[in-house]
N, C-alpha and C positions, 0 to 999 in steps of 0.2 A: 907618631902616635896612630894607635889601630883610628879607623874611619868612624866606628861607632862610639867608641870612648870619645871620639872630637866632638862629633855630633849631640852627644851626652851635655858636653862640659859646655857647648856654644850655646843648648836652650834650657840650661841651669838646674839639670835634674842631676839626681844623686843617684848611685847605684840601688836603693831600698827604693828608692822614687821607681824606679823605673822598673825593679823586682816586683813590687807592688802592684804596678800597674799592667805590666803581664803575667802575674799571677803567679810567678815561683816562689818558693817559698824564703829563700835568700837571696842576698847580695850578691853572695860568691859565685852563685848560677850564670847570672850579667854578666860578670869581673871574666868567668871562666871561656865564656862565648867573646868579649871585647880580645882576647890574649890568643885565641884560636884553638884553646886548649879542648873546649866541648862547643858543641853546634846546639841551639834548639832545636827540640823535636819540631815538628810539622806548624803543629795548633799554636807553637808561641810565635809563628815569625809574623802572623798577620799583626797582634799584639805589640810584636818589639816595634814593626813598622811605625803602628800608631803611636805609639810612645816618643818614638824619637821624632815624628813628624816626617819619615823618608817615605816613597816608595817603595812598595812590597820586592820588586824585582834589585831594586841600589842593597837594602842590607839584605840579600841573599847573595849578590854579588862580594857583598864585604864580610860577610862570613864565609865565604868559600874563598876569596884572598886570605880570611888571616887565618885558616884552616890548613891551608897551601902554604903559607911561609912557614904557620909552625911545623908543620911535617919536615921541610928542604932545613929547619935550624935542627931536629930529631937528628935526621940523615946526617948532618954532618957536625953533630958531638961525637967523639972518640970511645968507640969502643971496651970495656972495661976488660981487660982479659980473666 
C-alpha cells in the first residue's frame, strides 16, 4: 500500500477529508497522487503535509516513490502494436 494512502487510513481521514482539507476540489485528486498517477502542484504539498500530520520533506519523498514506481509499471506494460 502507497505510504500516503497508509498514513490516510492509520489517522482515520477519508479521501473528501483530506480533499477538503487541502483544498482540491475532489477526491479523485488524493486517490490520483496516493496511486502516483498525478503529483500536486507546489501550493498543495505543504497542505497534504498538514493533513496527514507527516513532514513536508517524508510526503515529497513518498510522492516522488509512487511517481517512480508508477513510471517503471508504464515502462514495462507491453506495447500495443
Amino acid at each position: 500500500m502507497n505510504p500516503l494512502k497508509k498514513r490516510r487510513i492509520e489517522i482515520g481521514k477519508s479521501l473528501q477529508q483530506v480533499a477538503d482539507e487541502v483544498g482540491v476540489s475532489s477526491r479523485q485528486g488524493v486517490s490520483l497522487w496516493e496511486l502516483g498517477i498525478a503529483a500536486p502542484r507546489a501550493g498543495y504539498i505543504a497542505k497534504l503535509a498538514k493533513s496527514l500530520r507527516l513532514p513536508i520533506d517524508e510526503v515529497i519523498q513518498h510522492i516522488s516513490d509512487a511517481r517512480h514506481q508508477k513510471l517503471i509499471e508504464d515502462v514495462k506494460e507491453p506495447v500495443a502494436a
